[in-house]
C-alpha positions as CSV (number, residue, x, y, z in Angstrom):
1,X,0.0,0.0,0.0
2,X,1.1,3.7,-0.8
3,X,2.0,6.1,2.0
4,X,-2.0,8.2,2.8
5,X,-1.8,11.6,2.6
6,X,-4.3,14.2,1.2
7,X,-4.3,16.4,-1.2
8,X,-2.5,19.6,-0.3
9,X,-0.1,19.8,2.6
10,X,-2.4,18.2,6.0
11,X,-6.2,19.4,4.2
12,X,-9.0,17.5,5.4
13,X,-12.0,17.6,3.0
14,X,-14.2,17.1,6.2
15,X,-12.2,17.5,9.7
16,X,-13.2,14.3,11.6
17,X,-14.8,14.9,15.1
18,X,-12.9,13.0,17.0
19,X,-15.9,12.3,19.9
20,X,-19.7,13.3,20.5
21,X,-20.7,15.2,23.1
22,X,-24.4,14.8,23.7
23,X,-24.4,15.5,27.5
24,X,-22.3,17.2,29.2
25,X,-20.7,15.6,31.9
26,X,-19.8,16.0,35.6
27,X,-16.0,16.9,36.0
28,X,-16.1,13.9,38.0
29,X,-17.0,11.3,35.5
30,X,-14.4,8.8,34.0
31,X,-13.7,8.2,30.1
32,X,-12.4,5.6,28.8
33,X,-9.8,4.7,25.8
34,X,-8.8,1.9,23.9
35,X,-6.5,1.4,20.9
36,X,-6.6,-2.1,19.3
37,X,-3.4,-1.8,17.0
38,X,-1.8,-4.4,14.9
39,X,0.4,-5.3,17.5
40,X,-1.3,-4.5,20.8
41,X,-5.1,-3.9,22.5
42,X,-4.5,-1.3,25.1
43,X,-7.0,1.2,27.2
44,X,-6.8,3.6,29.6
45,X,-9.8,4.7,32.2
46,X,-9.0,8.3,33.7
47,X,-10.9,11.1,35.1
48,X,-10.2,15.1,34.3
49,X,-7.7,16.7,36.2
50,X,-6.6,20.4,35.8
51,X,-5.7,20.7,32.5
52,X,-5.0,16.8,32.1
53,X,-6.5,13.7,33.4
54,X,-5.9,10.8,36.2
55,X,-4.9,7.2,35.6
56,X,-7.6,5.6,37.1
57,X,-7.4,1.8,35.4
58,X,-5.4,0.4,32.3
59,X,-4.9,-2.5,30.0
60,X,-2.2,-3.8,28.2
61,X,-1.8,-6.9,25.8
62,X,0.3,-7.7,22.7
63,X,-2.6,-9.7,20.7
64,X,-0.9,-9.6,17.5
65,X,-3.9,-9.1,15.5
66,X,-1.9,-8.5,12.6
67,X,0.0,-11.3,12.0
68,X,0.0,-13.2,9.0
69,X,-1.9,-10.2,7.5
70,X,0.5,-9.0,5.0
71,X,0.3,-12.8,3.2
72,X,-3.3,-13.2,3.1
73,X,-5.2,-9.8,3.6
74,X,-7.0,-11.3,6.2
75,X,-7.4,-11.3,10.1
76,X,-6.5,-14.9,11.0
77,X,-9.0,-16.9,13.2
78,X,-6.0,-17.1,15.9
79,X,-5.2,-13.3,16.1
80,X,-9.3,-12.7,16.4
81,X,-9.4,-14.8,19.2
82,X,-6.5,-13.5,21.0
83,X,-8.1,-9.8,20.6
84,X,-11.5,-11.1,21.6
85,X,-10.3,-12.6,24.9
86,X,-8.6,-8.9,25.8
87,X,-11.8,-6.8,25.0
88,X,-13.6,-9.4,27.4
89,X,-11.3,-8.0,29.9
90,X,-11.2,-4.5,29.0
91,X,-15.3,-4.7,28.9
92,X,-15.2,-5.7,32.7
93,X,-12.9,-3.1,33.5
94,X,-15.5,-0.6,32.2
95,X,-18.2,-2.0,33.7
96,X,-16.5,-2.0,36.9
97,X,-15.6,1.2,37.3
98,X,-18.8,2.3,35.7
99,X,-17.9,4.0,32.7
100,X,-20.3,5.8,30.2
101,X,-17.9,8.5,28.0
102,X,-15.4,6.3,25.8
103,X,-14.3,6.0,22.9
104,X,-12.8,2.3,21.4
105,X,-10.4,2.8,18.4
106,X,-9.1,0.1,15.8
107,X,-6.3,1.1,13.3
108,X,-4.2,0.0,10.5
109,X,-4.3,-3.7,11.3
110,X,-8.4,-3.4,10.9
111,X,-8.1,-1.0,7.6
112,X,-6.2,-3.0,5.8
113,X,-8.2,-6.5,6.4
114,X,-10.6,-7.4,3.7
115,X,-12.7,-8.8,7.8
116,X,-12.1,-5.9,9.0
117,X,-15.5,-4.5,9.1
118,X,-16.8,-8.0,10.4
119,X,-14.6,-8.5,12.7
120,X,-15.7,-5.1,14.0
121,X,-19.8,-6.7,14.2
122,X,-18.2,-9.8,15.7
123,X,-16.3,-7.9,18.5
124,X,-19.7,-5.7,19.4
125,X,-21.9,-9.0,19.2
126,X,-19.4,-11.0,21.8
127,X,-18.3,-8.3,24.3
128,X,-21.0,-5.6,23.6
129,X,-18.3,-3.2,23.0
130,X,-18.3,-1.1,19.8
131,X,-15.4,0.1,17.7
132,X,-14.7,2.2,15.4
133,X,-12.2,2.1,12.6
134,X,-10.2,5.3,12.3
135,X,-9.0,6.9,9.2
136,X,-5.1,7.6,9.2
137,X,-5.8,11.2,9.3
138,X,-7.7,10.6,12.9
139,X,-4.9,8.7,14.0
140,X,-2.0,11.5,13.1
141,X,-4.2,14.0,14.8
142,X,-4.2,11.8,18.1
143,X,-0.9,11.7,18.7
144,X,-0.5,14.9,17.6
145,X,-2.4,16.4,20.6
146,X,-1.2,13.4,23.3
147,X,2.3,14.9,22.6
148,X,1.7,18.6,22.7
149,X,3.0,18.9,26.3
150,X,6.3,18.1,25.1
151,X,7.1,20.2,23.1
152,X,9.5,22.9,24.0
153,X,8.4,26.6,23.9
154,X,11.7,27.7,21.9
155,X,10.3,25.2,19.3
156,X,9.5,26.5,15.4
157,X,9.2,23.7,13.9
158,X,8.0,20.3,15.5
159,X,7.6,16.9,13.8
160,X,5.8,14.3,15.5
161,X,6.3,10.6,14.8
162,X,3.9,8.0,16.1
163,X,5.2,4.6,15.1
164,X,2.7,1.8,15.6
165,X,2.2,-2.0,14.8
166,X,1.1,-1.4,11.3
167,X,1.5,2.0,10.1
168,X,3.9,5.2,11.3
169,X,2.0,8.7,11.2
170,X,4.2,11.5,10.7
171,X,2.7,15.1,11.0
172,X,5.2,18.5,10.6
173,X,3.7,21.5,12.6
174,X,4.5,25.4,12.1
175,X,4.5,27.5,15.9
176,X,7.0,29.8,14.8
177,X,4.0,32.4,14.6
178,X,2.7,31.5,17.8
179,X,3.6,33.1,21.3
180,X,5.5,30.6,22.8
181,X,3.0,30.1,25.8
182,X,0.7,29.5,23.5
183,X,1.9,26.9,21.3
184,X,1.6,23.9,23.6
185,X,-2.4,24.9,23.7
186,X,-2.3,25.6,19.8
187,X,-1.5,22.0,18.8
188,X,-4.0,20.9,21.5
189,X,-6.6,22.8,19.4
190,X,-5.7,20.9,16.4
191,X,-7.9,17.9,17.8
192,X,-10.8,19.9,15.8
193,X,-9.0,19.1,12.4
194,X,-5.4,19.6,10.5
195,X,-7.4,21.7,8.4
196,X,-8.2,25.1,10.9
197,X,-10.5,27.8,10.1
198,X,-8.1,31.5,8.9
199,X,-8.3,34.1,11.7
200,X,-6.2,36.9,12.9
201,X,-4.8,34.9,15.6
202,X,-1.9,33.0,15.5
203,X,-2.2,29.3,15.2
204,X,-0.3,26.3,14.7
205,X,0.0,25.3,11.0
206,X,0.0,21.6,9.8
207,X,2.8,22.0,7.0
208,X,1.9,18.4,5.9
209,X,1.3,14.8,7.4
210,X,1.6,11.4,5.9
211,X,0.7,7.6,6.9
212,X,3.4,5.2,5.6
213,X,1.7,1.4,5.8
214,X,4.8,0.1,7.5
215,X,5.3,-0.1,11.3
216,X,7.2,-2.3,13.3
217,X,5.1,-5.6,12.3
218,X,4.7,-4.8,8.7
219,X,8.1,-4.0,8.4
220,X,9.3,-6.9,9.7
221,X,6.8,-8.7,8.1
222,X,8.0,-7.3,4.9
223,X,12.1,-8.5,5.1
224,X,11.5,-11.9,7.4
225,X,12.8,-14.2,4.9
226,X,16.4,-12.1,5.0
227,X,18.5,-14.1,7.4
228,X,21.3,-12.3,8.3
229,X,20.3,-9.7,11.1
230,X,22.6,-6.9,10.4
231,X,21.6,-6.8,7.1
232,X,17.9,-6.9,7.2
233,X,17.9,-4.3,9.6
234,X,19.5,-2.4,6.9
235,X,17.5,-3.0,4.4
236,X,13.7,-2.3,6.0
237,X,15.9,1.2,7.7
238,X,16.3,2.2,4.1
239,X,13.3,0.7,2.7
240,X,11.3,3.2,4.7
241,X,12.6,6.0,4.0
242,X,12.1,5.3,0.5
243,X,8.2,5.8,1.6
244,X,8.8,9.2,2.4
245,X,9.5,10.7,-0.8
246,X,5.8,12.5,-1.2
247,X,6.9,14.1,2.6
248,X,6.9,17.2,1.8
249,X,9.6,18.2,4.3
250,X,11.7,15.0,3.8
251,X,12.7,17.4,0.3
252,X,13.8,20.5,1.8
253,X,16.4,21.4,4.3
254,X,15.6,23.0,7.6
255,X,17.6,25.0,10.2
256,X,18.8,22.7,13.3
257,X,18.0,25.7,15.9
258,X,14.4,25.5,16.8
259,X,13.5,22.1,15.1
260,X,12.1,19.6,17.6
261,X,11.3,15.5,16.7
262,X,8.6,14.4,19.3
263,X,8.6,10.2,19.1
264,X,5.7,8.0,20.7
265,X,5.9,4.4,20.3
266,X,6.8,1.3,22.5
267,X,10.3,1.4,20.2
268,X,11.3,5.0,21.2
269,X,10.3,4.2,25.5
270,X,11.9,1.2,24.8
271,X,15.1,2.3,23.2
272,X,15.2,5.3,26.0
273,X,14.8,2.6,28.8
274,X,17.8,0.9,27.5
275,X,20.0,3.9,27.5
276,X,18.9,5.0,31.2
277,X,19.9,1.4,31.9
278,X,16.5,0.7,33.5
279,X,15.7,-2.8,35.4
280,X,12.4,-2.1,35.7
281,X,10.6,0.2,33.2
282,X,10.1,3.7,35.0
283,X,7.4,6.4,33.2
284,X,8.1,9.5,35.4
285,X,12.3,8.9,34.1
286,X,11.7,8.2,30.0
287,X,8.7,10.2,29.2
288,X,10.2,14.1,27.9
289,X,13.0,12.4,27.9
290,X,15.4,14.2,25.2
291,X,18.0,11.3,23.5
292,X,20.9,12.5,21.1
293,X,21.3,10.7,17.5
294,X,24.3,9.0,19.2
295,X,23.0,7.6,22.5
296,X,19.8,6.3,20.2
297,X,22.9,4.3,17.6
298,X,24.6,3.6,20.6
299,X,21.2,1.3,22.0
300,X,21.0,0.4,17.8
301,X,24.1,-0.5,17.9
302,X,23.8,-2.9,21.3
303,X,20.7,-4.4,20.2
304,X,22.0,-5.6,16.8
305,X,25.3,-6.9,18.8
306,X,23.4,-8.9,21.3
307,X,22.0,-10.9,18.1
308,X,18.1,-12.3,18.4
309,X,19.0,-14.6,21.1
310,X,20.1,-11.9,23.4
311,X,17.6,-9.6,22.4
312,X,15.2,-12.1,23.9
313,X,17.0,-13.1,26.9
314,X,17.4,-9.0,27.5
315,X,14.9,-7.8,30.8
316,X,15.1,-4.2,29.0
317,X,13.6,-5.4,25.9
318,X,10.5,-7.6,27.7
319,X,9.3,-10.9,25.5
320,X,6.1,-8.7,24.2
321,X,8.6,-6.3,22.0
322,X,11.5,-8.6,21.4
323,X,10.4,-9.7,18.1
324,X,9.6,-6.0,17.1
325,X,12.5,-4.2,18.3
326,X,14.6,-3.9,15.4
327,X,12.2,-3.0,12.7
328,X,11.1,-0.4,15.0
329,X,15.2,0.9,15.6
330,X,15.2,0.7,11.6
331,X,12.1,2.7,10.9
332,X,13.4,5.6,14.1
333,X,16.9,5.5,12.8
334,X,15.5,6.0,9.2
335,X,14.1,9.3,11.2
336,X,17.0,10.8,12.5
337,X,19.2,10.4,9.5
338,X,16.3,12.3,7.4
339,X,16.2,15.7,9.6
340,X,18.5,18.1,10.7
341,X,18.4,17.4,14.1
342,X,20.5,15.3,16.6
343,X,17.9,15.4,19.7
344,X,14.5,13.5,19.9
345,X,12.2,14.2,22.3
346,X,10.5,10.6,23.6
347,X,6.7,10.4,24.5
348,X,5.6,7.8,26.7
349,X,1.9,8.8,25.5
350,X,-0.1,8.3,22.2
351,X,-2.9,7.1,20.7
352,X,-5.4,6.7,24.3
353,X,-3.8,9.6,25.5
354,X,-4.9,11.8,22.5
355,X,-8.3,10.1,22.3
356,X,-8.8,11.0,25.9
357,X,-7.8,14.5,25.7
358,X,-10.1,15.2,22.4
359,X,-13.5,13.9,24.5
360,X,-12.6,15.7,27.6
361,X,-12.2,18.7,25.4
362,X,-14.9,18.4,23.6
363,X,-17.0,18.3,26.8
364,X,-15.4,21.0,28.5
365,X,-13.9,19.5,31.3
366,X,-10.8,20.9,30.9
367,X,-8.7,23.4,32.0
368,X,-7.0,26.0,29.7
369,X,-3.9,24.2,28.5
370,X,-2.5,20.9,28.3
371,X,-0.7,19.7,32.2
């Protein structure tokens, strides 16, 4: 599949809303998120706080949903059943805690599947839970706005990179206009649509955005019958970059000063809890943090000397991600060799984080400004 993109740089013929607000709600209330990915089914329950929101329950579960999707075009029976079993869970999570305001998400994995869309009536017939299938566009607007706390106020230019099981979004954002207390809560405002309405104040400006169809399962998916490990990390790193050509930004040159790279994906946290040196992975210590181009080759570099048998034995790298590691470190090092930049800002958020933040918005429950 071709890179998604429309036509002129980030235009939406019709902005997507990304959640309905019928009634609005006490502050009090929880929402709910969950993001079945080609990879993973994960979900967050919070409640509104300030100008951000509370943990209150969570999910986690690699389900691989997508494998053996790049041969056949289909969801296997295996990889439905798997996904099933974790919505049963995350249904009794959200009927313990007594949740009405969610909203349930499934992305490329679910796209691209010729059973997509039945899988979707099976899912809401078994568990009672309903999910939607989001358009790439949604998807690069939610981790647009999950990550907007991160970004730095001497920023101009920011590009933010979600890398997921099955697809990697990639959205470049203009603040050089805005006032720089402003431009964390200008890219919040962006979960309305890339396209925004002219007015006389400043906002931020999607220069362009693009969804390539490879993330860390379809990528590996793509160069598994290349044996040797070295090179077939190689070869998906410059593989994808060859999917960036119709970037707009990948063709022109940019300024260092001012330029920030915000990442969200299990590879970046990952890759940043191996340089901290972590034994047990820590939030509060790799979210914002900021990782030069040579302490990210330097974990590339480790990774691809351990081999695959010590990249499964390794604690840092955790069974669940093992076998995904080094397409992700091809596709992120395919990143930093593209812009002029040697720093990249990691995001321990994404996807539920984003989905969160746009119905909380949208019902008012917020604060001015992201936390």
């Amino acid at each position: 599949m071709a890179p998604q993109r429309p036509k002129g740089a980030g235009a939406l013929d019709t902005p997507p809303a990304l959640s309905p607000a019928p009634v609005p709600p006490r502050s009090t209330e929880l929402y709910a998120a969950l993001d079945l990915g080609t990879n993973s089914c994960r979900m967050l329950i919070a409640q509104p706080k300030g100008s951000g929101f509370h943990v209150v329950d969570s999910f986690s579960k690699s389900v691989q949903l997508g494998a053996g999707l790049e041969k056949t075009g289909r969801l296997s029976r295996g990889s439905m059943t798997r996904t099933i079993q974790a919505l049963r869970i995350c249904q009794q999570k959200l009927r313990r805690n007594k949740v009405r305001r969610m909203r349930l998400v499934a992305t490329e994995a679910c796209r691209r599947a010729s059973n997509g869309a039945e899988f979707m009536a099976r899912i809401q017939r078994e568990t009672g839970l309903k999910l939607d299938i989001i358009k790439p566009e949604e998807e690069a607007q939610l981790a647009v706005i999950s990550c907007a706390p991160l970004v730095n106020r001497k920023t101009h230019n920011l590009l933010v990179v979600d890398i997921g099981g099955g697809s990697t979004e990639l959205v470049w954002i203009d603040i050089s206009k805005v006032p720089k207390a402003d431009r964390a809560r200008s890219i919040m405002r962006l979960h309305g649509g890339f396209h925004q309405a002219k007015t006389n104040v400043p906002e931020a400006r999607v220069v362009d955005w693009i969804s390539v169809p490879l993330g860390v399962a379809t990528l590996r998916d793509q160069f598994s019958d290349v044996e040797d490990d070295a090179a077939r990390f190689a070869l998906m790193s410059w593989f994808f970059e060859e999917n960036l050509t119709d970037f707009t930004p990948y063709q022109s040159t940019q300024s260092q000063d001012h330029f920030q790279i915000v990442g969200t994906s299990g590879t970046v946290t990952t890759v940043a809890a191996s340089h901290l040196g972590l034994k047990r992975y820590d939030r509060t210590k790799v979210d914002g943090l900021r990782m030069s181009s040579a302490q990210i080759d330097k974990v590339i570099h480790s990774y691809l000397a351990m081999g695959p048998g010590g990249r499964r034995a390794d604690p840092r790298i955790g069974q669940d991600r093992q076998a995904l590691i080094m397409s992700g470190a091809a596709i992120l090092q395919a990143l930093m060799r593209c812009w002029p930049t040697n720093r990249l800002s990691v995001a321990d958020r994404g996807l539920r984080e984003g989905l969160l933040y746009a119905q909380m918005s949208a019902d008012g429950v917020l604060e001015e400004g992201p936390s």
